[in-house]
C-alpha positions in Angstrom: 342.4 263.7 7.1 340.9 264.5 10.5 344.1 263.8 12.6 346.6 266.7 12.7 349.3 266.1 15.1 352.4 268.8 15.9 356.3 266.7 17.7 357.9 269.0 19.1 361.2 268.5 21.8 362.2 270.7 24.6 365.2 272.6 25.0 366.9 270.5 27.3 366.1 267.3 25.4 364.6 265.4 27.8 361.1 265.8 26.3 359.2 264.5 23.3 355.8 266.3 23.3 353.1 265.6 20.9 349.8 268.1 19.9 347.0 265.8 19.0 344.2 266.6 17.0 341.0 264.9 16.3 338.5 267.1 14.4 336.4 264.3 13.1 332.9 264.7 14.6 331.8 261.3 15.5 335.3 258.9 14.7 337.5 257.8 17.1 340.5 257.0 15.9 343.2 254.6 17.2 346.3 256.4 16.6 350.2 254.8 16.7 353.7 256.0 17.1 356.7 254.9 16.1 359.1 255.7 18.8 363.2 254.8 19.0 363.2 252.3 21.6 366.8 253.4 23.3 365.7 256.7 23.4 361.9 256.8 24.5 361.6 256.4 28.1 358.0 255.5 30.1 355.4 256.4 31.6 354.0 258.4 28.8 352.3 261.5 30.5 348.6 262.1 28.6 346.2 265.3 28.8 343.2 264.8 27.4 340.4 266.7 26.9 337.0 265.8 25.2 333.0 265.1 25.1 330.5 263.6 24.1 329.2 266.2 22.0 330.4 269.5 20.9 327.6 271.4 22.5 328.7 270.2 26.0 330.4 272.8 27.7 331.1 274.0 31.4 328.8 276.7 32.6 327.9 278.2 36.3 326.0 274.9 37.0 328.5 272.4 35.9 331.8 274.5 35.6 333.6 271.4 35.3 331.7 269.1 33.2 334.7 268.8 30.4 337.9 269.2 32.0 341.2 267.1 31.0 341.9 263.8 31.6 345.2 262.9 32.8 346.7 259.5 32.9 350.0 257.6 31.9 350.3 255.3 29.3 353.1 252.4 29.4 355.1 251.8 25.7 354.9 248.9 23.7 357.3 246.0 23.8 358.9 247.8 20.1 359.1 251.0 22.5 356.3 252.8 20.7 352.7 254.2 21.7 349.1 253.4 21.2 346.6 255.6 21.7 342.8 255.9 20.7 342.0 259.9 19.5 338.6 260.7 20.7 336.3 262.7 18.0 336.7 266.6 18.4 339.3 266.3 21.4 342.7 267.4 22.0 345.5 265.3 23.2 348.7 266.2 24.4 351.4 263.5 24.6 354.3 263.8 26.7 357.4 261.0 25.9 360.6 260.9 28.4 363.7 260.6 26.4 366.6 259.2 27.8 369.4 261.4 28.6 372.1 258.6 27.6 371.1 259.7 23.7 371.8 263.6 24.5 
């Protein structure tokens, strides 16, 4: 109940994105999707933004103490994605799709 998660694809089809959505206040949660292997493509762009607490913030002192993480993630030999959700973040998934399934 603390995962809410939004698939969306782009206009020119070339882009699965997913909004990810932890609001649990202390969980992490490992998270998996099933992805069609002929169509998803790697490297998986991730954003990922997040904290140890929900108090931490950026101020004038530390203006970027929380700022996204960004990193690529490789599929799974079944062409899908793992993923661990950190509690109270956001996450945004982007998937190439091949354009041979277009």
């Amino acid at each position: 109940p603390y995962i809410d998660i939004v698939a969306t694809r782009s206009r020119d089809g070339k882009t699965l994105t997913f909004l990810c959505v932890n609001r649990s206040l202390e969980q992490d949660i490992p998270t998996n999707f099933a992805l069609a292997p002929p169509e998803a493509a790697a490297p998986v762009e991730v954003d990922q933004i997040a904290a140890e607490s929900r108090y931490e913030r950026n101020d004038e002192v530390e203006p970027e103490h929380i700022v996204p993480l960004k990193r690529t993630l490789p599929l799974n030999e079944l062409g899908g994605l793992s993923i661990v959700l950190p509690h109270d973040s956001v996450t945004v998934i982007r998937v190439p799709l091949n354009s041979s399934k277009h």
